[in-house]
RODO-2510 file (C-alpha; in nm, 4 decimals, decimal comma):
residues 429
     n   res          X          Y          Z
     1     x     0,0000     0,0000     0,0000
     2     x     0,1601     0,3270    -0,1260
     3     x     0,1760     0,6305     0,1468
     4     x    -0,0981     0,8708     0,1215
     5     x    -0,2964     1,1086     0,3935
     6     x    -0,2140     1,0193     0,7688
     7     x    -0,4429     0,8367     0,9536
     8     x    -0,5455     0,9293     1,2944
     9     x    -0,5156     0,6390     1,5828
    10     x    -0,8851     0,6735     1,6771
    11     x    -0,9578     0,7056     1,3329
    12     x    -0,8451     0,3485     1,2705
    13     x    -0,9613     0,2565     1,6253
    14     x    -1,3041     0,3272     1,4655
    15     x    -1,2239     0,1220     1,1961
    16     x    -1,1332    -0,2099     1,4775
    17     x    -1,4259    -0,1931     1,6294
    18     x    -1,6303    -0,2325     1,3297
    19     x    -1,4689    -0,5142     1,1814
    20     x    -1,4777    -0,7042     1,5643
    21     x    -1,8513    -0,6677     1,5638
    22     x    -1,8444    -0,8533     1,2436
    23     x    -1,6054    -1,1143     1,3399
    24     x    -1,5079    -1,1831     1,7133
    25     x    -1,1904    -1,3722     1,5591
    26     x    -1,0515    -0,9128     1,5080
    27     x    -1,1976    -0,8327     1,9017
    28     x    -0,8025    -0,8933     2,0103
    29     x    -0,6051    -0,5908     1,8580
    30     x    -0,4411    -0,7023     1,5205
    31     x    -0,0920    -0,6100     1,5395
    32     x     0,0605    -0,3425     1,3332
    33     x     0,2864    -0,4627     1,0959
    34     x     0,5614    -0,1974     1,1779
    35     x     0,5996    -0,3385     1,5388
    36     x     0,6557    -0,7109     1,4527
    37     x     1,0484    -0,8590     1,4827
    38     x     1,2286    -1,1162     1,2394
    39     x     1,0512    -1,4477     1,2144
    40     x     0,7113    -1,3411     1,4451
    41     x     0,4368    -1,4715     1,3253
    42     x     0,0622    -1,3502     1,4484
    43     x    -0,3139    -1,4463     1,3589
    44     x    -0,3879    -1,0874     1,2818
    45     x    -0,2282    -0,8108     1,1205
    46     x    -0,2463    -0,4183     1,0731
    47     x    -0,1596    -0,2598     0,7269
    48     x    -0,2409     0,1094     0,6934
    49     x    -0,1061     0,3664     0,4208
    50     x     0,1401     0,4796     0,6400
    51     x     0,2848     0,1485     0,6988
    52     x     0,2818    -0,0156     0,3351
    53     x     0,3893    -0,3411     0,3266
    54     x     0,3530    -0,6195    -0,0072
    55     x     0,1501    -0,9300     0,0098
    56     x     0,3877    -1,1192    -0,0035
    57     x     0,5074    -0,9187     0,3730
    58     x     0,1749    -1,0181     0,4820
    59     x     0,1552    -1,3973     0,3900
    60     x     0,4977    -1,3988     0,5791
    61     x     0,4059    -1,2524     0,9006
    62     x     0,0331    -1,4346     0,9567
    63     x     0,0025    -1,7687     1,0706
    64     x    -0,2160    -2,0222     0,8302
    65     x    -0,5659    -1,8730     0,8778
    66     x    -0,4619    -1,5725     1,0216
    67     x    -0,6264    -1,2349     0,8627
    68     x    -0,5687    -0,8680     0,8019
    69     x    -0,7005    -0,5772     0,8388
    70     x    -0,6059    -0,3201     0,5250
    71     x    -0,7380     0,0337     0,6183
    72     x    -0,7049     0,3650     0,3815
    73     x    -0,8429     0,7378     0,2776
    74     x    -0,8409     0,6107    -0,0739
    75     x    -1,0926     0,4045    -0,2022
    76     x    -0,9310     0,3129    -0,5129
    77     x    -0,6523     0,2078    -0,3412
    78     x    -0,8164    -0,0398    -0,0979
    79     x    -1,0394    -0,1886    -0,4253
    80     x    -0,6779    -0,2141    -0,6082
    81     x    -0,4993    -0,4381    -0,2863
    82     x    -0,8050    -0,6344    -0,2386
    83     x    -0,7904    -0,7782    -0,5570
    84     x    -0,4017    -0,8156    -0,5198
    85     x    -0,4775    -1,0123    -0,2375
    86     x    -0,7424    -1,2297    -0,3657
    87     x    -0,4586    -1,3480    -0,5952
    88     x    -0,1841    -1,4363    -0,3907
    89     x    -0,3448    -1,6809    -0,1607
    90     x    -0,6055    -1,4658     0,0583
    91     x    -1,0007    -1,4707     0,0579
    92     x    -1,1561    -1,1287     0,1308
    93     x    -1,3638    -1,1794     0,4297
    94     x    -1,4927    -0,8345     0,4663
    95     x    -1,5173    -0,6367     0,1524
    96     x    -1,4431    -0,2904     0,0716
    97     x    -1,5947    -0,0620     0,3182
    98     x    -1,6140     0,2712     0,4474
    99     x    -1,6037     0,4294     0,7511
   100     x    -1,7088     0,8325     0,8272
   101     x    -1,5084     1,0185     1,0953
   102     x    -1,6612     1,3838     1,1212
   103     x    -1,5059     1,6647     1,2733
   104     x    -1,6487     1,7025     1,6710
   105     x    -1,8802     1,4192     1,6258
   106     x    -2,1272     1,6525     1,4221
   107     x    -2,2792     1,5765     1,1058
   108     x    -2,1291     1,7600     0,8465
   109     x    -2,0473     1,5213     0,5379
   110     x    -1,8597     1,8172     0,3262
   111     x    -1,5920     1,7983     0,6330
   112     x    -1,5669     1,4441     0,7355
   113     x    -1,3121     1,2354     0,6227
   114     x    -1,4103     0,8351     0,4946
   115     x    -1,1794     0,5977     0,5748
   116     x    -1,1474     0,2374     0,3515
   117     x    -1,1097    -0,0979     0,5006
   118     x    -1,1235    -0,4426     0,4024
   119     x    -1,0241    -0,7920     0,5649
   120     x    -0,8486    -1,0892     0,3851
   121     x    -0,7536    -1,4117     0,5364
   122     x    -0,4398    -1,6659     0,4984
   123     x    -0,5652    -1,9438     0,2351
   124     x    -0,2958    -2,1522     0,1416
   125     x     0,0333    -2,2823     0,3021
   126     x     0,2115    -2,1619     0,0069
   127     x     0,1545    -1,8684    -0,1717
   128     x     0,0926    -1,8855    -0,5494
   129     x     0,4343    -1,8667    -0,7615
   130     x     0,6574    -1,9927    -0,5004
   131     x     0,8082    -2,3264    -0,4426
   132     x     0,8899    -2,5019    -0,1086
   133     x     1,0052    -2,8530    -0,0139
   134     x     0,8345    -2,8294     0,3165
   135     x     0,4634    -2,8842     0,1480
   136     x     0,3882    -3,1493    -0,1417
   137     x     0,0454    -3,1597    -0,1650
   138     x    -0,2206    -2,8568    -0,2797
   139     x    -0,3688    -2,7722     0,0807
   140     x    -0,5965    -2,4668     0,1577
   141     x    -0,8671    -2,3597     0,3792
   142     x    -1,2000    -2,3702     0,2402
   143     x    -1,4987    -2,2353     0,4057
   144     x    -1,7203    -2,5104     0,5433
   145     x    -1,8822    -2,6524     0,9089
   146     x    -1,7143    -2,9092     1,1550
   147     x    -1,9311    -3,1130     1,3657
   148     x    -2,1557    -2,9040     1,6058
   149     x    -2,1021    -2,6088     1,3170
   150     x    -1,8395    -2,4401     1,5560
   151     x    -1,5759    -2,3763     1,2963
   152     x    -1,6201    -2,1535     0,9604
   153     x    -1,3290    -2,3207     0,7904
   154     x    -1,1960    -2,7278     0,7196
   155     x    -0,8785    -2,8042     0,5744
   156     x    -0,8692    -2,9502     0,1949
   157     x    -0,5648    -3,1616     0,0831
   158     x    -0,5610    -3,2288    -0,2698
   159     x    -0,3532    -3,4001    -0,5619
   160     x    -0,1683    -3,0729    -0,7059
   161     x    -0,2279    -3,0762    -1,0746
   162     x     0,0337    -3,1450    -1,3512
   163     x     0,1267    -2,8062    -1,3793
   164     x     0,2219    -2,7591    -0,9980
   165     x     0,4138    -3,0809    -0,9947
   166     x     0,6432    -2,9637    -1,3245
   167     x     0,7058    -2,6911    -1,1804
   168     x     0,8130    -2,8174    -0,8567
   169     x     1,0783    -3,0548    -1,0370
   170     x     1,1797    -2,8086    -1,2706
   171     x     1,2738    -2,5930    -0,9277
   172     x     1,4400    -2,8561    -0,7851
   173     x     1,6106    -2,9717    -1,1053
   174     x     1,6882    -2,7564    -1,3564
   175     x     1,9332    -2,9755    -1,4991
   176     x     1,7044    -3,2209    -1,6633
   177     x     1,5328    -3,1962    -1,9766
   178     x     1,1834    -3,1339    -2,0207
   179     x     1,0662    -3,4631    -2,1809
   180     x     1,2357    -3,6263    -1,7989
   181     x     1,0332    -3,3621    -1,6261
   182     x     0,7096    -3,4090    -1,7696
   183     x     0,7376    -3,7880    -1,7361
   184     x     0,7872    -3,7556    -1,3314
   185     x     0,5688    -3,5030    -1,2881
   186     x     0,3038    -3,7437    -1,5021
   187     x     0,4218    -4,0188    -1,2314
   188     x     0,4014    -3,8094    -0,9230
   189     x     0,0157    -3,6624    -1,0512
   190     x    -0,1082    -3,9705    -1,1709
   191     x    -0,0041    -4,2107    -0,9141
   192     x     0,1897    -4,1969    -0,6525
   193     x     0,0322    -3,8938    -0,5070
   194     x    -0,2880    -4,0363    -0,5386
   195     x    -0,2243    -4,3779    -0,4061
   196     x    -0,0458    -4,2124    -0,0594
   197     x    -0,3148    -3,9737    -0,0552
   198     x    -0,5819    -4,2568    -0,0216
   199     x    -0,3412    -4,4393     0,2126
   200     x    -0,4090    -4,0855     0,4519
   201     x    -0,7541    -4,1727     0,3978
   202     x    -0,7204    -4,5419     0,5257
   203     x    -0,4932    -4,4647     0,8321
   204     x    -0,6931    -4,1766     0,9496
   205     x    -0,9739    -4,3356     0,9156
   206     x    -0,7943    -4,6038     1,2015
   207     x    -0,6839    -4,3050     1,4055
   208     x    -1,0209    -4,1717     1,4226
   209     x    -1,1778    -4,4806     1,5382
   210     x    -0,9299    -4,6387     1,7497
   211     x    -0,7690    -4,3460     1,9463
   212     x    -0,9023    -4,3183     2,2755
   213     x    -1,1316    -4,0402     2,3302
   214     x    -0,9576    -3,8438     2,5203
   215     x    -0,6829    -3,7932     2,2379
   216     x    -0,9247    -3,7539     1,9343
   217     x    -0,8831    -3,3519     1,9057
   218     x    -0,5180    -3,4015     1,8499
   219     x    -0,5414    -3,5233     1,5079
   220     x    -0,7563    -3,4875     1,2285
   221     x    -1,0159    -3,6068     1,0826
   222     x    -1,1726    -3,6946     0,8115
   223     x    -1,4786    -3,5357     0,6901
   224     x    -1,5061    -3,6584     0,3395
   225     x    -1,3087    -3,7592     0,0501
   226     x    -1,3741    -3,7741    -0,3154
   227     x    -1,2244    -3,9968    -0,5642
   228     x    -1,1422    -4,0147    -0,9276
   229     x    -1,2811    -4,3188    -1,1776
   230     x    -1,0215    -4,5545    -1,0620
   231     x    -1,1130    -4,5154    -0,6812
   232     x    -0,8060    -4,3750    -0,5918
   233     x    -0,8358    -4,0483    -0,3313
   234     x    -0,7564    -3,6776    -0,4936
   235     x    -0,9181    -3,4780    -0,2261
   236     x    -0,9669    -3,5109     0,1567
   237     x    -1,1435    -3,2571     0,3694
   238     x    -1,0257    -3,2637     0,6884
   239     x    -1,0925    -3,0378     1,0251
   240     x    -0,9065    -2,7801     1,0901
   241     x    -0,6109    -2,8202     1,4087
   242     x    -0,5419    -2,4414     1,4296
   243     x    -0,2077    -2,3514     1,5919
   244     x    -0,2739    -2,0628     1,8728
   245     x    -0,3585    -2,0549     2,2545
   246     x    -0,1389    -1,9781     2,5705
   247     x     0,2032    -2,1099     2,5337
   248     x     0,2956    -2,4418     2,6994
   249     x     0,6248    -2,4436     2,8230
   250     x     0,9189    -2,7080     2,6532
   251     x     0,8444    -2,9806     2,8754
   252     x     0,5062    -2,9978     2,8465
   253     x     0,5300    -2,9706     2,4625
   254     x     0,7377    -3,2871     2,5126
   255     x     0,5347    -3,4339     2,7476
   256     x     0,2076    -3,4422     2,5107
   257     x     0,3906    -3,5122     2,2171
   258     x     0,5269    -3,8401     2,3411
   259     x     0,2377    -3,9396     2,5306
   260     x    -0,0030    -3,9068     2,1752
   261     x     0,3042    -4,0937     2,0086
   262     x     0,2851    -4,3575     2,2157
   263     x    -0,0769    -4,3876     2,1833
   264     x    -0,0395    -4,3870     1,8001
   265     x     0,2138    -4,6889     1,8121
   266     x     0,0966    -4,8642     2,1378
   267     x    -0,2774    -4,8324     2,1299
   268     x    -0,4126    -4,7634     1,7781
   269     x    -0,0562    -4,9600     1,6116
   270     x     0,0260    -4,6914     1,3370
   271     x     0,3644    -4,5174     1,3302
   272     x     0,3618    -4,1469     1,1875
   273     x     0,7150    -4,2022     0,9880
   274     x     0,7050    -3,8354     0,9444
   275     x     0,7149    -3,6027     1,2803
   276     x     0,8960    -3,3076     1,1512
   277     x     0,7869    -2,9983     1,3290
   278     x     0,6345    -2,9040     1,0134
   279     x     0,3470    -3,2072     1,1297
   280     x     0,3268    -3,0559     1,4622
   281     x     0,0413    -2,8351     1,5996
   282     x    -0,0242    -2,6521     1,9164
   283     x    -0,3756    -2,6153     1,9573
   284     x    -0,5862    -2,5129     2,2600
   285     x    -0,6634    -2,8481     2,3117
   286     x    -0,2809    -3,0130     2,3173
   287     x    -0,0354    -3,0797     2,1248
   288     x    -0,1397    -3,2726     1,8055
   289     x     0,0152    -3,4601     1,4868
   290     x    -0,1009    -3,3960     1,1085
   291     x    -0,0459    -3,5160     0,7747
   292     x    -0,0251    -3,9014     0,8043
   293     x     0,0645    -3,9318     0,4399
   294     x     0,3308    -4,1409     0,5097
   295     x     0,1992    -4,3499     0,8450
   296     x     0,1747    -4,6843     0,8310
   297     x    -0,0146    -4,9611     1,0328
   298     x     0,2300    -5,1266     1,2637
   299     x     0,1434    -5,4865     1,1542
   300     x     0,1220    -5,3908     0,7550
   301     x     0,2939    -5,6361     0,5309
   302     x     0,3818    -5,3492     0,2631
   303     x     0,5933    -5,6994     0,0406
   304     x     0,2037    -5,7940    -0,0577
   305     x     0,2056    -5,4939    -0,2607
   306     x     0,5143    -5,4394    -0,4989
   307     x     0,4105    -5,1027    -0,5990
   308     x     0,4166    -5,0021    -0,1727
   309     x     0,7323    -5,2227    -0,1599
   310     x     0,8938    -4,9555    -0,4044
   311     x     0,7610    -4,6495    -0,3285
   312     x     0,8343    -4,7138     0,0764
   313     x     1,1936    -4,8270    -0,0085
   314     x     1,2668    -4,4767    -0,1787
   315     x     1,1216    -4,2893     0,0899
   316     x     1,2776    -4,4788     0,3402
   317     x     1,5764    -4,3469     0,1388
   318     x     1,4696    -3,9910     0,0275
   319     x     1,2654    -3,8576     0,3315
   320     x     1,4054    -3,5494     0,5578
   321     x     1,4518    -3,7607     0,8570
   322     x     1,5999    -4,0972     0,7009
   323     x     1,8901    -3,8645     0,5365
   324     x     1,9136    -3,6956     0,9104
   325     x     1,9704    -4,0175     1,0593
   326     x     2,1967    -4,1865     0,8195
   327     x     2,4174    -3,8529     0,8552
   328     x     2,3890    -3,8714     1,2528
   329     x     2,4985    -4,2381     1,2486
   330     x     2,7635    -4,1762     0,9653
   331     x     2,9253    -3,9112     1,2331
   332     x     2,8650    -4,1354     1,5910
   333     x     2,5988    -3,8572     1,6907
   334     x     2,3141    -4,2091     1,6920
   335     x     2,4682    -4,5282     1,8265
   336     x     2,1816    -4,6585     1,9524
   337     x     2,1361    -5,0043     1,7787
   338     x     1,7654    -4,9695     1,8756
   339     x     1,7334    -4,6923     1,6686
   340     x     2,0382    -4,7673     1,3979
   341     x     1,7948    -5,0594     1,3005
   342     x     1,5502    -4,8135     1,2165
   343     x     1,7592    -4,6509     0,8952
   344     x     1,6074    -4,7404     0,5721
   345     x     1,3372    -4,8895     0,7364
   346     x     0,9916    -4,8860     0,7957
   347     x     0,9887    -4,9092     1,2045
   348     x     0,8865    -4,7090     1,5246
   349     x     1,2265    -4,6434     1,5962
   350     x     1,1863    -4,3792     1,3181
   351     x     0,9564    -4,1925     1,5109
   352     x     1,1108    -4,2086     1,8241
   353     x     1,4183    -4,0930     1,7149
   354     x     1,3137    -3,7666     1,5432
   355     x     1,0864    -3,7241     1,8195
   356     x     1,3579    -3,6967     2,0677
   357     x     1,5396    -3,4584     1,8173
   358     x     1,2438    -3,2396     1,7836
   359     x     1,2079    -3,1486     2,1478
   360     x     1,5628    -2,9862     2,1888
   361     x     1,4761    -2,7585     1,8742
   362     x     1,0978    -2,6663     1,8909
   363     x     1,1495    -2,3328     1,7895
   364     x     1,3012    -2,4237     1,4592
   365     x     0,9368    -2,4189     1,3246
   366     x     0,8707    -2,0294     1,2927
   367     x     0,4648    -2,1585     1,3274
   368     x     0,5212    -2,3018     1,6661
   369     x     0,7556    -2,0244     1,8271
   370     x     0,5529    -1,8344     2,0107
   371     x     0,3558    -2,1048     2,1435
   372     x     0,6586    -2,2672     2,3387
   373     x     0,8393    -2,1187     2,6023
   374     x     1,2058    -2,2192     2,5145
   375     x     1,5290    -2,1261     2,7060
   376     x     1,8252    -2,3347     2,5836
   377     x     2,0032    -2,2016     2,9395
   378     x     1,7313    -2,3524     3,1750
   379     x     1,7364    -2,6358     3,3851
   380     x     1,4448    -2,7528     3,1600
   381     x     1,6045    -2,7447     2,8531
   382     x     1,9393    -2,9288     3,0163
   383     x     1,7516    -3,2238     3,1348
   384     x     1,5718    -3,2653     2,8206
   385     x     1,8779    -3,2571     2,6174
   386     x     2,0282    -3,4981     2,8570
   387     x     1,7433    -3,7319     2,8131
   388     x     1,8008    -3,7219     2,4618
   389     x     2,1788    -3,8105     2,4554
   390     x     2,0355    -4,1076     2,6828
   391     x     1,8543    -4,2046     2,3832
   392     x     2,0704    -4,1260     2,0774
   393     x     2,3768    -4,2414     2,2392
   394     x     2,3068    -4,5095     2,5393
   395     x     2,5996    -4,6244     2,7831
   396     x     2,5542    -4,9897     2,6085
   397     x     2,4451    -4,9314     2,1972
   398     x     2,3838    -5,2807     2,1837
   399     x     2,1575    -5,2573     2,5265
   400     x     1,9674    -4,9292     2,4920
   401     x     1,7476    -4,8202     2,7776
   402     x     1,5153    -4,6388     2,5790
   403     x     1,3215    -4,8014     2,3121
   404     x     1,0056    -4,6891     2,2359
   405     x     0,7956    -4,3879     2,2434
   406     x     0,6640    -4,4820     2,6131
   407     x     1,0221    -4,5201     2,7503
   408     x     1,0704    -4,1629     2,5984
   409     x     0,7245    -4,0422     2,8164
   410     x     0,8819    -4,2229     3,1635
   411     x     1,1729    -3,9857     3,0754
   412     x     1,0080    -3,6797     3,0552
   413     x     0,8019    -3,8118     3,3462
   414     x     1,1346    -3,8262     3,5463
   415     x     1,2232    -3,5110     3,4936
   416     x     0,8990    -3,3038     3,5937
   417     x     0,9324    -3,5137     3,9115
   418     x     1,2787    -3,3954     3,9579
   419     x     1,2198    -3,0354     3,8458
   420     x     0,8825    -3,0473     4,0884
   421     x     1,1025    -3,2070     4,3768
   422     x     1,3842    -2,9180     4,3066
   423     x     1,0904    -2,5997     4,3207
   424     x     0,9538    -2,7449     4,6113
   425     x     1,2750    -2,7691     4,7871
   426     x     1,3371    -2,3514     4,6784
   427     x     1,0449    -2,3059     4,8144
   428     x     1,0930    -2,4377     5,1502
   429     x     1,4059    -2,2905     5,1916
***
């Protein structure tokens, strides 16, 4: 937004209030854009004309779903950005508007000033034109109604088309001639994207019936799913697990997130195979997993299938945390045999061992930062990084102490006890 007249504070207090009586989501103060630091992120935003920023600035800053508020004298202006922002990954939730401040509270339109005001939210992970390696499937918000019809929005995952695929590999690999291109981006579109896709399907449909009750809000689930002529899945609608509430501190994020692991692997027998942070969310509710793309049932014979066989072997090879733990065993950082046994493999140890890497970095994920309270200096952090030496690199490799997600939980459970034990002692002193 280019800089035109100035805008009063209670001018664009004026214009708060009215979009908070239209949506209670705006009755907490969106933040101004000028007063946010390097890597925040926030669920609402302020953009005036004196503090222009692109949408590409905004989409940054906002967390997935989060909205802003775009407020300006000049209507021409605020019709030009709205549009802008309908293109780049937004959905205008309150259109163009006005709003009349006049001199002394008196009715006299010849010497008021109008303000303009719209509000666009966060659609998509990824804003159109860009390409990341973090997301590989199409997934948006779409307006729709979980059970109960408490939530406006449900999450759609979706094949990405041809196009988005070629353009993905031609990113990545630049080198390679277009006639290789098209052919695995025809592979990726066609199949195997569709056929892991409909595996998400299957296993959530597991996780939804088999997790205990208690644990159900910390994944999603599956509303519906449509299918093309050959059965196989090309779009799931899912709820919606939005990141946001008061922060948890860095023991309690590690506290829920092995307790729901070992519920996954003990109770409902599926491992995740993917828990990068990315497949984390902090919700009001807990600490929860997504994307289950890649899960599979703990008793699955994937050899019955030699289309699985291949597609798991190359992802058991290719994936983010397979290369991280063939480079930590490579260099002696894993020596765990427990979890060495897990590389190139489809196994729990997988799980568990990114798991305990993930707790000593959760605010490597710019999504989940504010939402943990993380100090690498505190006695917190110490013990935690002590438990996870414990479990990367055991006294005896061949012996490990620690081999599953629930030996990781009576860990963590060891050290509240101790920290608990060492406050109460302060206290009595």
């Amino acid at each position: 937004m280019s800089r035109t007249v100035p805008i009063a504070g209670e001018e664009v207090a004026a214009v708060l209030r009215r979009v908070a009586a239209v949506d209670r989501e705006l009755a907490a103060i969106p933040r101004p854009m000028g007063t946010l630091h390097k890597g925040d992120l926030v669920d609402s935003l302020l953009c005036t004309s004196e503090d222009p920023h692109s949408s590409r600035e905004m989409f940054d800053r906002l967390r997935w779903g989060g909205q802003v508020v775009c407020v300006t004298p000049d209507r021409h202006q605020a019709v030009r950005h709205s549009i802008q922002l309908a293109n780049q990954g937004f959905e205008i939730t309150q259109p163009v508007k006005s709003v009349s401040r006049r001199p002394w509270g008196l009715p006299i339109p010849l010497f008021g000033k109008q303000l303009w005001y719209f509000v666009a939210r966060k659609l998509l992970l990824v804003q159109p034109g860009r390409i990341t390696d973090r997301f590989t499937y199409h997934v948006h918000l779409e307006r729709g109604s979980a059970e109960g019809g408490e939530q406006a929005y449900v999450v759609v995952k979706e094949v990405p088309t041809l196009q988005q695929v070629t353009a993905r590999l031609q990113s990545k690999w630049p080198e390679l001639p277009d006639d290789v291109i098209e052919k695995r981006a025809r592979k990726f579109a066609d199949k195997i994207f569709p056929v892991f896709l409909t595996r998400e399907a299957a296993i959530l449909k597991i996780v939804n019936r088999d997790l205990p009750a208690e644990y159900r809000h910390r994944v999603p689930k599956l509303l519906k799913m449509e299918q093309d002529q050959n059965g196989y899945a090309q779009r799931l609608y899912l709820n919606w697990l939005r990141n946001g509430g008061e922060p948890i501190s860095q023991l309690q994020f590690a506290r829920q997130s092995a307790d729901l692991l070992r519920v996954l692997h003990d109770e409902v027998g599926v491992m995740h195979l993917d828990l990068r942070l990315d497949n984390f969310v902090i919700t009001p509710r807990g600490v929860g997993f997504v994307d289950f793309g890649s899960a599979v049932r703990v008793d699955e014979d994937l050899s019955k299938s030699p289309m699985l066989t291949s597609l798991f072997e190359e992802l058991m090879h290719t994936s983010e945390i397979q290369r991280m733990l063939l480079k930590m065993t490579r260099s002696g950082q894993v020596t765990s045999q427990a979890i060495c046994g897990g590389l190139h493999k489809v196994d729990k140890a997988v799980d568990y061992f990114y798991l305990a890497v993930q707790i000593n970095s959760p605010h490597s994920n710019p999504e989940l930062k504010s939402l943990i309270r993380y100090d690498k200096q505190s006695r917190e952090a110490q013990m935690l990084a002590e438990l996870t030496a414990r479990i990367l690199r055991p006294e005896d490799p061949s012996q490990p102490a620690v081999r599953s997600a629930a030996d990781i939980l009576r860990g963590i459970e060891q050290i509240e006890q101790a920290l608990a034990q060492t406050q109460g002692s302060a206290a009595g002193a």
